[in-house]
Each structure stands twice: as C-alpha cells, then as structure tokens.
N, C-alpha and C positions, 0 to 999 in steps of 0.2 A: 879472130886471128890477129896477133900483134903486128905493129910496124917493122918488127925486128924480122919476124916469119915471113912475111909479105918481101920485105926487103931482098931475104934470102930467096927466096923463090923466083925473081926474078932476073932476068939476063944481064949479064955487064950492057951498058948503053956505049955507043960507039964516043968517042972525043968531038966536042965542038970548038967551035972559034969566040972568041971572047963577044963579039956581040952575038951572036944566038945566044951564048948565056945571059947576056945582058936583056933581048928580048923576051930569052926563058925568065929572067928574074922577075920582068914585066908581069911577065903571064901567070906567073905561079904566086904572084904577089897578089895580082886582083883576084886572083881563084882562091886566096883563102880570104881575102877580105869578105868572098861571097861567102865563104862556108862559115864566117864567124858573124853572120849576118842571121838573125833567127828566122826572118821574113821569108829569105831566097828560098824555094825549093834546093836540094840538094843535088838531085841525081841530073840536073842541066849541065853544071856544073862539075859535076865529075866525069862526066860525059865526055865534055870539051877535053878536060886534061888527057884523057886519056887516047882520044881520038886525033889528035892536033899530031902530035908528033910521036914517032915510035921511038919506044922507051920513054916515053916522055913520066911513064909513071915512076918509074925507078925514081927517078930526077925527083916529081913531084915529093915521092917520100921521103926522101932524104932530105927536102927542104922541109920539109911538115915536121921532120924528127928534129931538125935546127929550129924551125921555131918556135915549137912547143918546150924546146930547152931554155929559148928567149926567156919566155914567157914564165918559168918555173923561175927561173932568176930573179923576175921582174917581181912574183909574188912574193919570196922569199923576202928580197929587201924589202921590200913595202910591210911587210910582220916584222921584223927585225926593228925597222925604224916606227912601228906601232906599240909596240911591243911592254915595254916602261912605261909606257903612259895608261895602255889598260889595265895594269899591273898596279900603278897609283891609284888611276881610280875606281878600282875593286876597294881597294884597303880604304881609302877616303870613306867609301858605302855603307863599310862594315863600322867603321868610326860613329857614324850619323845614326846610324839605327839607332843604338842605344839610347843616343839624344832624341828620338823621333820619339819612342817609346815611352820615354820621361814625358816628353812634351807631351803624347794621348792623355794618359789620364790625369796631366794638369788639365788640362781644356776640360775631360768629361766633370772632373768633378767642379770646376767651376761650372759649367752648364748645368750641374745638378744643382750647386746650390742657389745659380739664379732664378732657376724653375721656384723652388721651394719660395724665394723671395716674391717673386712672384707675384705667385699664387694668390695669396693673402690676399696684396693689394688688386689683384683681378677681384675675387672676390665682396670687397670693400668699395671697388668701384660701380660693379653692380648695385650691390643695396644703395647705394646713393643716387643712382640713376631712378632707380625702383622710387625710393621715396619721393623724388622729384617728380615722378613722375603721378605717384599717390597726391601727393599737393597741387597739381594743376587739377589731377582730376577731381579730385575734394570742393577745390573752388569754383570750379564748374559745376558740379551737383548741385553744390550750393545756390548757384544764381540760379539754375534752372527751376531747383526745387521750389525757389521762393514764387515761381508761377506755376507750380503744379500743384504745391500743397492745396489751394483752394479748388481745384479741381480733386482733387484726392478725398477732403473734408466732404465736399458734396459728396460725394460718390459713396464714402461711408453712413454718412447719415441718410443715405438712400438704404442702405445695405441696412441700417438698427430700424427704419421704419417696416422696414420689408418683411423682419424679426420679429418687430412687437405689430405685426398685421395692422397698419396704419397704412393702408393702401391709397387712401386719398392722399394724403400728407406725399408718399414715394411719387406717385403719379406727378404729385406738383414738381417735384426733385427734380424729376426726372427730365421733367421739362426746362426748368433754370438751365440745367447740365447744357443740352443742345440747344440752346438759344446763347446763354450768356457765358459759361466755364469752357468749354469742349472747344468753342471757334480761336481762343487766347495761342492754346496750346493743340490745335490739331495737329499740329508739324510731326508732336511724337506718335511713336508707334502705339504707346501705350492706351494715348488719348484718343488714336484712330481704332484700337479696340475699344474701346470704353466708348464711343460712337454704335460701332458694329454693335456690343453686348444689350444697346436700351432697347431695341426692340424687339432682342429675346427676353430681357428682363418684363418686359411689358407681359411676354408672354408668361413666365415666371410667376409674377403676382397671382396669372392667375389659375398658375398647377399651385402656389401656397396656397392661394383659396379655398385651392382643391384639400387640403390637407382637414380643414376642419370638417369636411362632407366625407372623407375616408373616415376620419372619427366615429362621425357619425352611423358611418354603416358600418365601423369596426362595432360600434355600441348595438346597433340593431340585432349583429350576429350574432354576440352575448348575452343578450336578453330576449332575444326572438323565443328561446326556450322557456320563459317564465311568460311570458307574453301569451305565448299558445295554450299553456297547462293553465294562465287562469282563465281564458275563453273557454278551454273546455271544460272543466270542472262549472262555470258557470254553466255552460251549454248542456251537461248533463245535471246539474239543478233544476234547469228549466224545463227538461223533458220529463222530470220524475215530477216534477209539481203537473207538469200539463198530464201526468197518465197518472195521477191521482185525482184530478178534476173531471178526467175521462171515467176513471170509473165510478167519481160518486154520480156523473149526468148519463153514466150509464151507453156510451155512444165509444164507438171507435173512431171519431174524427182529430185526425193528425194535426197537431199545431205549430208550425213553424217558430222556429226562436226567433226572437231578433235582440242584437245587442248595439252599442254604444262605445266610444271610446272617451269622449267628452261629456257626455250625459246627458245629453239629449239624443228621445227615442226616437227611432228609425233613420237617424243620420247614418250610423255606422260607423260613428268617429269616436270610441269610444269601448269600455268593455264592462257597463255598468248594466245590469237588468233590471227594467223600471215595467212598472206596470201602466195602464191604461191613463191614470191619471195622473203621471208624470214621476210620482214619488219613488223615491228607491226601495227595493228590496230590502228588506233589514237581514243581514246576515251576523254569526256567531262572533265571523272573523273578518278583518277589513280585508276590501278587496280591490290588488293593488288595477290601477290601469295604468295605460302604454305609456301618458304622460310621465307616472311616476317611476319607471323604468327605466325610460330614453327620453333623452334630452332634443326637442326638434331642432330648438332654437339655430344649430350650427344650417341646418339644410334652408333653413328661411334666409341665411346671413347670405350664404354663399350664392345663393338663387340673385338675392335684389344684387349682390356682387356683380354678377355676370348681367345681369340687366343693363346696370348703369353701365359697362365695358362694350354695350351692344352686343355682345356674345353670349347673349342667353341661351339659344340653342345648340349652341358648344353644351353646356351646362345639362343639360335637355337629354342630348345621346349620351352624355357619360354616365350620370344619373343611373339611365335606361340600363345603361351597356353593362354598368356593376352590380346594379341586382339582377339583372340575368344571370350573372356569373353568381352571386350570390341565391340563387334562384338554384344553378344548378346543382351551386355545391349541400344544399342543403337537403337538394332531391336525392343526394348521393346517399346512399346507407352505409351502416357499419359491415364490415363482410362476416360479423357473428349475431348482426341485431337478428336472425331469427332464434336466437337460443334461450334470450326471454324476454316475458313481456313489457318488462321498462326499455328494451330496446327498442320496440315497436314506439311503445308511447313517447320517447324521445324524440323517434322521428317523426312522429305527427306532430307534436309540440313545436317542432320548431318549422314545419310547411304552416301549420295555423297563424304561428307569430307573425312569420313572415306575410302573409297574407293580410294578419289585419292591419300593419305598419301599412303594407300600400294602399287597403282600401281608406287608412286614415289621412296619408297624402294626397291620397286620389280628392281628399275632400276638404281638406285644410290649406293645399295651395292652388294658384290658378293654373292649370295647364303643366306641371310637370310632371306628372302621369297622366291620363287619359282612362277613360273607361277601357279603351278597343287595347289600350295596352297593357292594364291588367288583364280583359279577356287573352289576351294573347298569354302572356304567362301563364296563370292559370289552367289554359286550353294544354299547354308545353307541359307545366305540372301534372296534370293529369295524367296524363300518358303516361307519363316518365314513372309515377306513384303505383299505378294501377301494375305497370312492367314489371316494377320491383316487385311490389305484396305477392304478387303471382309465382315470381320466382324463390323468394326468401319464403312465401306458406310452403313452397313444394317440400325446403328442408326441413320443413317442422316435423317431427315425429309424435309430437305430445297432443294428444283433443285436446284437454282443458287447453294450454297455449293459443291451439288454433280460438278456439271459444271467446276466450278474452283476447286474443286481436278482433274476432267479429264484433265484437263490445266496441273495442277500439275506433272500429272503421263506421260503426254507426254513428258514436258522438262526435267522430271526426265530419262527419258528411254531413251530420245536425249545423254542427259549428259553421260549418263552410258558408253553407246553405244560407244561413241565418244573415250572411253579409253578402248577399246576393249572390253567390258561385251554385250553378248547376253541380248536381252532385247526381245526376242517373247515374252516370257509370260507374259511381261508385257501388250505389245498390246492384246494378250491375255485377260487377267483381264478386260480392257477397256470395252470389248463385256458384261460383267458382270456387272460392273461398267455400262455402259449403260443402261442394265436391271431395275439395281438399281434406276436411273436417272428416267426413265422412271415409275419407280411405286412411287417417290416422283411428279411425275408431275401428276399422275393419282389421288396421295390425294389432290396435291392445287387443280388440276379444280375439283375434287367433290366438294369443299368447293365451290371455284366458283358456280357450278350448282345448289347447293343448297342455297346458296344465292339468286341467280336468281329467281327459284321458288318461294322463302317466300317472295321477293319483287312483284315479279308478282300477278297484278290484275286481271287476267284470264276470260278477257274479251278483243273485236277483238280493235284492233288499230286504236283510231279516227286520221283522219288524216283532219288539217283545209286550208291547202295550197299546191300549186307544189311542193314548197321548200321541206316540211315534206314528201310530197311524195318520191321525187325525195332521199333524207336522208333514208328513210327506207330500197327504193330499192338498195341502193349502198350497203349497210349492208348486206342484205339479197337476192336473185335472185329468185324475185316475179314478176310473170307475170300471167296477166290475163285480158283477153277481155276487158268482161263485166265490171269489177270492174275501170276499166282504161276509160271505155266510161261515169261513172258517172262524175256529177258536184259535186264539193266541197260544205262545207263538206262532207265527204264519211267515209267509216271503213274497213277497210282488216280483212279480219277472222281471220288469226290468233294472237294472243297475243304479247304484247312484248318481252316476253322471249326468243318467234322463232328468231327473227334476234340476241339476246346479245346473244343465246346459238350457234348459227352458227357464230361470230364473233369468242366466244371465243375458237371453236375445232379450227380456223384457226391460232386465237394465239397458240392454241396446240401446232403444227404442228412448227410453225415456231421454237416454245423453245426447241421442239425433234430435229429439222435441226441442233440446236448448236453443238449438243453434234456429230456428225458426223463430223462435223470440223477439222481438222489437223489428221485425222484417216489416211487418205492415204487410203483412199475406190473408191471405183469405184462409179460415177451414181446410175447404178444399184440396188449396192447394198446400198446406201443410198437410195434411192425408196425404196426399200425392208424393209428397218428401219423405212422410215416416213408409210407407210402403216399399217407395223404391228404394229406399236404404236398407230397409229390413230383410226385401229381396237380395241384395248385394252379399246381405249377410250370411243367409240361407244357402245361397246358391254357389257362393264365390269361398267365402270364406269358413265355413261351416263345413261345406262339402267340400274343400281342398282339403282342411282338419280332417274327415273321415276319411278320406282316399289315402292322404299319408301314412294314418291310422292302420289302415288294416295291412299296407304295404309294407309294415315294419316285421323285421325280422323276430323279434320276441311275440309277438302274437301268434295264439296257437289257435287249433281249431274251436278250445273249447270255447277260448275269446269271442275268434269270429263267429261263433254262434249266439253271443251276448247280444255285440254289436247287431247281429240281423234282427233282434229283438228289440232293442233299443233304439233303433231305429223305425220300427215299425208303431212302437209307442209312442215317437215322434213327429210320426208323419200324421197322427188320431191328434194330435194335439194344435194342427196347424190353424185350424177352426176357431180357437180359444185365440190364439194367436191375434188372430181379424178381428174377431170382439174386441182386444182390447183396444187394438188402435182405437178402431173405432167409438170407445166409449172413450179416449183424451181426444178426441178431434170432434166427436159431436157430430160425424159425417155418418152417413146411412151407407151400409154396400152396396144399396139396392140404386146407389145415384150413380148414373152416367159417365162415362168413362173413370170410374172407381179403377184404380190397379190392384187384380189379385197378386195374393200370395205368391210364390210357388216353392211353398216347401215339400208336397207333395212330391213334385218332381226328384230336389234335392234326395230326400232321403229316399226313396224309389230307387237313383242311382246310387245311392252307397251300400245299399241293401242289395243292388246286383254286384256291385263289385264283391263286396263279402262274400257273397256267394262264388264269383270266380275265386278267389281266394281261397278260398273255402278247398276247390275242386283241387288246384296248383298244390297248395300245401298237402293235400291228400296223394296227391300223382310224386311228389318229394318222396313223400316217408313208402310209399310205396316204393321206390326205385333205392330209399337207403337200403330198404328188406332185401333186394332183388342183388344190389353189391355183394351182402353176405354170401350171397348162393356160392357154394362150390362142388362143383360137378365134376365126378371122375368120367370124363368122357369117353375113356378108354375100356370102362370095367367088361368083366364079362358076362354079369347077371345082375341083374337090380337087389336092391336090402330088402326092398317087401315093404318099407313103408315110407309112408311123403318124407321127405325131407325137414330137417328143422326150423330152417329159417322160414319156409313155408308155411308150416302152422303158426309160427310167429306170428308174421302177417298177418291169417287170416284171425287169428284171437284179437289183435290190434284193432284190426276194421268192427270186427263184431263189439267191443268196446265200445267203439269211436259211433257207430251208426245204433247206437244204445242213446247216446248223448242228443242226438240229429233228430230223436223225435218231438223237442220241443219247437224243433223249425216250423214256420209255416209252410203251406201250401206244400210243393213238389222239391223242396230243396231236397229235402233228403233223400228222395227217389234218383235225381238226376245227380246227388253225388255218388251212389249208388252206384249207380252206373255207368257213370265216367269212371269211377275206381276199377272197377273190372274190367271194363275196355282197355284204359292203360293196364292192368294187370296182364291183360289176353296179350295185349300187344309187347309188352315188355317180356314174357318168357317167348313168343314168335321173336322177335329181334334175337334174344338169349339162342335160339336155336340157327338161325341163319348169321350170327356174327362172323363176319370175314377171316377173323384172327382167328375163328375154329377149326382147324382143319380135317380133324377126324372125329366121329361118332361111333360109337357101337353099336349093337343091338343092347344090350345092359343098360345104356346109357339113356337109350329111348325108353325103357321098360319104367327107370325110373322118372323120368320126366314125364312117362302117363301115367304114375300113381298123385305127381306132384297135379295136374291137370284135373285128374279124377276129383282130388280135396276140392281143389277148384270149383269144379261143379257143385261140389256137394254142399258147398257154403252159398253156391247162387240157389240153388232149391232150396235153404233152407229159412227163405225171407227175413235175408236180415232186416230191409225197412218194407214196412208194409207198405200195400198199395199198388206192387207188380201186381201183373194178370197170366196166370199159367206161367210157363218156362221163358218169360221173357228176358231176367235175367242171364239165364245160362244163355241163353243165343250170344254173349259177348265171347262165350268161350267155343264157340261154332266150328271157326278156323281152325284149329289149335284140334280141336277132338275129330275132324276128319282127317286133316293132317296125320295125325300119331295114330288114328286106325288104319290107313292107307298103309302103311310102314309095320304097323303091327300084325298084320293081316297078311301083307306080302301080295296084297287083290290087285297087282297092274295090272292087269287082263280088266278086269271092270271097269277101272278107274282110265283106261285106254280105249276102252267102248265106247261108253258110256259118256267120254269128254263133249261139253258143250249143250246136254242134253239139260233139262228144266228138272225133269226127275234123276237126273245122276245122285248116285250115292255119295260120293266124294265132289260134290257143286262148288263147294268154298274153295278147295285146294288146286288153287293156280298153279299152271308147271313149271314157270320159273320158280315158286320156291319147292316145288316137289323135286326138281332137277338140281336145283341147291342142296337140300338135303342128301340126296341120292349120292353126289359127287364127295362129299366127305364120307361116304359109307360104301366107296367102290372099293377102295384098296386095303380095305381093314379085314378083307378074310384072311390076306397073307400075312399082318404082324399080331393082330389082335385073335383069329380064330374063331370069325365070328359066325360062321358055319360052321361050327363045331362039331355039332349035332347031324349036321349031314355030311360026314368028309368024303364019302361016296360020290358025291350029287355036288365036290366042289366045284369041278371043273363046267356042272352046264348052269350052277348058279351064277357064276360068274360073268358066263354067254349071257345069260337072262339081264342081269345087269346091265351090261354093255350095251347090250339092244333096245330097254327100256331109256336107259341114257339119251337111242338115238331118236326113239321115237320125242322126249321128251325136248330133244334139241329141236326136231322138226316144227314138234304143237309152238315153241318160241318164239323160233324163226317168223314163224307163221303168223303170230299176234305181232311180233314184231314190223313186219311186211305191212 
C-alpha cells in the first residue's frame, strides 16, 4: 500500500498548538533517524509512533511524504552537479584505450624480442660454466691420477700375469699392492675395491689354475674313446693268443690279461702287452697308449699349484667331484645305442678309457685318487652299466646284435679285469643277456615257423626218385617199412613242413650254442642252456605257431588232417632231437639232473587241438547245411522223399570221413560222432525254435523221412570201428520224438512215463508239450484232421487233455 492510500484511509487529525508540533517535529525527527538507521529493528519504532498520540500516524506520513521529497531533491542536485564530470571521464577512458592498446603490443613484442636475445646468451653462459667447470675437474684427475696410475700399472701387470699363468710372479703383485700401492691411495673408493678384489683374486688364480685341469679332463673325454678301443682290441688279442695256447696245452685254464699304460708289467699305468720277460709284443700296427693321447702334464701342474697355495685338498674334491660327473655322463647312453653294435661298442670304449685314465692317476700321482675311490666309482659304474645293458638288450629285436654285444660284454669284463676291477657281475648279466638272446631267437624262428606254414601245401610229400628220397631222409629221420618197400613214384605222409621245421629247431639249437661261447661254462651246464632253450622253443613258441595255425580261418579239414599227421611225425622225432644236443655238448642223458625234452608234450597238445578243430569246423559246415533247410511247416502231406539239403549234408560227411581214415587212433570215430550228435541236436532245436509257431502233420511226415536218411547214414558205417548201432543212438531222441507224434500213442507214452522200459524213454514232456502246442490249433486253419472230420471235435478234446496231462508231468519235474 502507498503513502498516498494510507494517507487517504486515514482520519483528519484534530489541530494542535505550535509546540505540540514542535515536540511532534522532535519526535518524528528521531523516529526516522531510527528508521534510516539499518541496525534499529523497525517494528519498536513504529510502534511508538503510532501509539504515542492518536492520529499521530497521519502526521507521521505526511512528514515521511516531506521528507522523502527532501531527500529526492537532495539526490537530484547531487547527479546534476556530478553529472559533467562522469560524462568527461567516460570520454577521457575511451580516449586511453586506443593508446592502452598501442602501448600492449609495444611491450609484448619488446618482451619477445628480449627473450629471443636472451636466450643465446643463457645458453652461451652455460657452456662456459660447463667448461669451467670440465677444467677444474681435468686438473683434479690429473693430480690425483699422477698417484693412482702406479697403483693402476700394478694392478694391470697383476691382471697380464694372471693371463700368461705366472702365478708366482701375480702372488708377489699382489703383495706390493697391499703393503706398498693400495695404503698411498686407500681414501679412493676404487682403491678400497681393489683392497676387497685381492683376496678374491687370490681365490681366482686359483679357479685359472683350475682352467688347465678342465683342459685336461675336456681331453680325457675326447680321447677316453680311443683310449678304451685300444685296451680292448689289445684285451681281445690277448685272449685269442691265451685260447690258442689253451688249446695247443690242451687245458681249459682261464688267463687273465694284464696291461700297462707306461710299459712296465703289472703297474697298470699303461696300455702296452708285454710278455713274461719284459719285451713287447710285436704288433702289424703301432699301438698308440694313454700318454700318446692325453697330455697329463696340465693335472701334475695344477696338483703341485694347489700344494704350494696349501689348498691341495680343495684340488683333491674337485678333481673327485668332475670325474664323477664325468663318470656319470659317460655312463649315460645314446637313447638308440641299442640299434647297433657300434653303439654298444662306443659305450664300452669310453667306460674302459675312462677307467684306465684313473687307474693310470691312481699310480702316477701321490694321493689324488685313492684305490677306495676308484673302488667307489667303479662299484657306481657298475650298477649304473649292468642297469642300462639290461634295459637297452630288452629293445633289441636282432640275435646276432644280442650276440655281438655278449662278445662286447666279455672283452669288456676281460679289459676291466685285467686292471684289477671285479667283473662277476658282469658274467653275471651274461646269464640275463643270454635270457634275452634267447627270446630274440624264439621271435626270428616264430617268424620262421610261420612262414613255413603259409608256404606249406599240407599235403604228403611226392617223392619221384632215390635221390629226393634219400634228400628228404637226411633232413629229417623217417623210417618206415612199408613206405621204403614201395616202387617210385611213392609219397611220405607227412608234409613238407615236417623236415624245414625239424631243420630249422636244429638251426635253433646251434645259434643258442653261440651264445655259450667264451662263458667259461662247463659241458653241463651248457647242456642245460641248449635244453632249456630248445624247450622254450618246443613248447612256447613252436606250439603257439601251431595253435595259431589251426585257429586260422583258411584251414579246412582236409589241412587239419595234415597237421594231425605232421605232428605225430614230429613228436617220433623228438628222440633224434636229444641225440643231437647231446652229441655237441658231449653230455650223457643218462647224467643227473639232465633236462628232458618236452616236445612230446608240445605236439600231443597241438594234435588235440586239431583235433577240436577238427570237430568245430565239422559242427560249422553242418549248421551251414542245416541254414539251407526250408520247411513248409504248414503243408498238408509230405513229398515222399528226404529233403535236398539233407542229402547234401550227408554226401558231404560221407566225403569228409572217407579223408579221416588216414587219422590215427579214435579221431575219426569221435568226429563221427560228434557230427551226428550236433546233427541230432541241430534238427531237435530246428523242431522246438520258438519263432515256429505252427506244425503240421505233413510237416512232421517230412521231417521223419529227413531223420530216417539219418539213420540210414549212421548204420551205414561211415568210419569204421562203431560196435552195432552205436552210431544211430545219436539220433535216439529225434526218432522217439517223431514216433510219438507219428503214432498218435499218448496213452503209452502217458503210462508208461518214467518207467526204465518205456517205449518213448528219451522224449521229455517239456519238449513233447512244445511240440504239441504248435500243433493244437492247426486243425482249424491247416486241416490237419482231414481224414477224420467226424472224430474233429473229440480229437481236439484229446489234445487239450494231453496238453494237460503234459503240463502236469512239467509242473512236476519242475517242483
């Protein structure tokens, strides 16, 4: 609300006296002093005015409208008389800029270009500082240098002695340095290392030292292999001379080698073979030794080195510590050294080397090997050797290889030997290695054997002349009568195979003799090793070849009737067999634990398995016949004669058991009759197959004409040697069965169950009652009461009730 509204709104005020107004002017003077006062609260203040005197407000505004009109005057003049002057100095302002503006970028670009000037001279004062700074330090190096260089000069001519291995000479250096150079100048830090570095240097001289003894045994490990191959080449010179001397004195006593490495006998420091009186062996070719090989001279130097340093046995374990390592790594093999035998010979050559290098130290210096510490190598070697051979013969696949590694392992064991190393267990390993030998020889002849086989035409041996006769029998030790009183041409029973596979056990035998060779065995017991390898042969390998043999699907019966023949020739021959051993070993049979043979055994069992064979492949082609069979199970009168696949069959067998009379003994009897049992039993299955569901009477009619043939082939002995109708009793079941049925006699056969005389004994009523149930409900589709359609309805009772008696007799067994 305005003062004007207020004004108006309010009542005229009554008239006063000139001092009330003057005390009003008092009062309304200091009541706006307060209200133009920012501090006062207000509303005290307006309070007063208004409460003081009535109408006092009217009054109040009308003096607030006069002095605010003051006041509006008072501003006014005061802009009015300000007015021109802020007016000049606006315009003055605008004046100046322009010059301000001017004046900026005079200033910036003088500031740029005294940067620019600058610059330079900053620049230019640096490098002159720098250089001054390069010249005090220059002059400094200098003075300092001029007492370090003699410290420095020692230090280097310590460093060219160290170089050209003048160890005494560095030693003395070394000493000047910390006594008379090093104390001028210890202050530096250089010189306080160069203090610290001498009595690693000290240590230093003597890892250089150590550098010519690495030499040294870098040389040993390059020539360890020429080292070893000429000890053994000598070692086996000396064994063929000693086992030529053995047989002109006629004596089997074993002579130990002994060798040299410097030429004098029985030292062992050396690799020269001298005889008894001192002189050398004269040989073709010079024969280098260890000296001319390897250089010792480094391992003498470095030895008295470490002597005079008092740290000779510093010297002592390193020595140790590197042919061990060299030790190991030579024990190490190639991972294809078994695949031949320069691989073998390699690694023997270089365990010999090595071996004779230390027993040449062991004797040349005082104390840096020890006997106890080549035993100890040595003892390590061994093992470590025997481990390998073991594991690398297992991959050998090749006899000869094996062979010539046991060559290997004997002149290696000579060699050893001869420088005093135990070598049992190497002869040892032999017995292993033999083993080995012995089952590389048992896979070439199965390969053999079975080559033989698949070239064999397993039929008897035509022979057209004496000659081919007289050729066979040398091969083989065939004797016979009869066959000897024919005229040419003639045939020996058994096949060619029988003489290549009795040749080839006698090669056996001879390539197992090898490996017995230079063993230093007795007779005996090389008898003992050709037996039980021959056995191995016989039994393991020989007879797994036949077993495979006859199990092969291309072998037919006429085969497996060779085979049983060819075996039987073999097993007569095992006798000849023991002869011969025994005439290359010079042992008696008749001596004390002698090992037989057992080839008897051997072919015995492959001659029964033929013979199961024999039966199985018979029970086969029988059941191919029997697939052919197709039976109208429904018919309603039989054809009147057997069936065709049937006579098939039986023409087959009668064939087959034509062949069977060259078998021996009972085979052919008991194939005989295993054929017919499986026959009996294969048309009984054919009759109760579950997938049959209906029978006829037709269907039976023909299936007992097919029965009848049956029979007629067992009465008609196909192999001789049944007694009366034993064959047909296979067809028992089968022909009580289809009389029962054919007869229609349940009344008998219902009596009479269980009795010892019953007519129908064989025919159980679970398969009577099988039968029965496919032949209940075939009078209604098939008409199988034809014949009596009168008499359908109580045949059918009859049925039903035979049924139940038939379920009863079941139940009953069943119970």
């Amino acid at each position: 609300m305005s003062v004007d509204r207020v004004h108006a709104a309010l009542p005229d005020p009554p008239l006063q006296s000139e001092e009330e107004n003057r005390e009003e002017e008092k009062a309304f003077g200091n009541a706006f002093a307060e209200l133009e006062s920012v501090e006062l609260p207000l509303g005290t203040t307006l309070r007063s005015i208004y409460d003081d005197q009535p109408n006092a407000h009217k009054r109040f505004m009308e003096k607030l409208d006069a002095r605010i009109r003051n006041h509006d005057r008072e501003i006014e003049k005061m802009c009015n008389f300000h007015h021109q002057g802020f007016v000049d100095a606006i315009t003055e302002l605008l004046k100046v800029r322009a010059d301000a503006e001017k004046l900026m970028g005079q200033v910036t670009d003088t500031n740029r270009r005294l940067q620019e000037a600058g610059r330079e001279v900053t620049a230019q004062t640096e490098e002159v500082i720098r250089c001054r700074i390069q010249q005090r330090n220059m002059a400094t190096t200098v003075e300092k240098l001029q007492l370090c260089i003699p410290v420095l000069e020692m230090y280097s001519k310590l460093k060219e002695q160290l170089e050209s291995k003048r160890y005494y000479a560095a030693l003395k250096t070394m000493e000047q340095l910390e006594k008379v150079y090093i104390p001028r100048v210890s202050h530096y830090r250089f010189c306080q290392i160069m203090a610290e570095n001498l009595p690693r240097l000290r240590e230093e001289i003597k890892e250089i030292s150590m550098s010519d003894l690495k030499d040294f045994l870098e040389s040993i490990r390059k020539h360890s292999d020429k080292v070893g191959e000429t000890a053994m080449r000598q070692a086996q010179q000396h064994r063929t001379f000693n086992s030529a001397v053995a047989k002109q004195a006629s004596t089997g006593h074993y002579t130990k080698p002994m060798y040299s490495l410097n030429g004098r006998t029985h030292t062992h420091n050396g690799l020269m073979i001298e005889d008894d009186s001192g002189e050398e062996e004269e040989a073709d070719e010079e024969v280098l030794t260890a000296q001319d090989l390897v250089d010792f001279s480094p391992v003498y130097r470095c030895l008295h080195i470490y002597t005079v340093l008092g740290d000779r046995e510093t010297f002592e374990n390193y020595y140790r510590k590197q042919r061990k390592k060299q030790a190991r790594l030579v024990l190490q093999p190639q991972a294809n050294m078994h695949e031949t035998v320069e691989g073998y010979r390699r690694y023997f050559n270089q365990i010999v080397g090595f071996f004779v290098v230390e027993d040449h130290i062991l004797h040349a210096t005082q104390g840096l090997v020890t006997r106890a510490f080549t035993d100890e190598l040595w003892n390590m070697a061994l093992s470590k050797i025997i481990a390998v051979l073991r594991t690398h013969s297992s991959y050998c696949e090749d006899p000869d290889l094996v062979l010539e590694l046991k060559n290997l392992i004997v002149i290696f064991a000579d060699t050893l030997q001869g420088y005093g190393f135990p070598v049992n267990r190497l002869f040892d390993l032999l017995f292993e290695v033999r083993d080995q030998y012995n089952e590389t020889l048992l896979k070439k002849w199965a390969l053999v054997f079975r080559e033989i086989f698949e070239l064999d035409n397993y039929s008897p041996i035509p022979v057209e002349t004496e000659e081919e006769y007289k050729h066979v029998v040398s091969r083989f030790p065939f004797h016979d009568t009869e066959i000897e009183k024919q005229d040419f041409p003639k045939k020996l029973p058994m096949s060619q195979s029988v003489p290549q596979i009795y040749t080839q056990v006698k090669e056996f035998i001879y390539a197992s003799l090898k490996f017995s060779e230079s063993l230093h065995r007795s007779s005996t017991e090389i008898d003992d090793m050709l037996r039980k390898s021959t056995n191995l042969l016989l039994t393991r390998t020989l007879s797994s070849c036949l077993q495979n043999l006859i199990k092969k699907p291309h072998i037919g019966l006429t085969e497996l009737v060779q085979i049983i023949i060819n075996t039987t020739h073999l097993e007569q021959a095992c006798r000849y067999l023991e002869e011969f051993i025994t005439n290359i070993t010079n042992v008696s049979p008749e001596t004390v634990h002698t090992t037989r043979l057992y080839g008897l055994s051997t072919f015995k069992d492959a001659r029964h398995a033929a013979e199961g064979e024999i039966y199985t492949k018979l029970n086969q082609k029988i059941d191919e016949f029997i697939q052919l069979a197709d039976y109208e199970w429904g018919m309603a009168e039989s054809d009147g004669r057997a069936s065709g696949y049937l006579m098939d069959l039986i023409n087959f067998l009668r064939s087959t058991f034509q062949v069977f009379t060259h078998l021996p003994g009972k085979v052919a009897q008991t194939a005989c009759m295993s054929a017919c049992k499986h026959l009996s039993t294969s048309l009984m299955q054919m009759l109760l197959d579950t997938e049959l569901k209906q029978i006829s009477m037709g269907a039976i009619q023909q299936f007992n004409l097919d029965v009848i043939q049956c029979e007629l082939f067992a009465s008609s002995e196909p192999v001789p040697g049944f007694q009366g109708d034993t064959l047909q009793l296979a067809f028992i079941d089968l022909r009580q069965l289809l009389d029962l049925f054919m007869v229609w006699d349940w009344s008998t056969y219902l009596a009479d169950y269980g009795q010892p005389t019953s007519k129908y004994l064989r025919v159980n009523p679970a398969t009577a009652l099988a039968l029965l149930e496919k032949m209940k409900d075939t009078s209604k589709k098939n008409n199988i009461f034809s014949q009596f359609r009168k008499n359908d309805r109580d045949k059918q009772k009859l049925i039903e009730t035979v049924v139940k008696q038939l379920r009863s007799l079941v139940n009953g067994m069943s119970s």
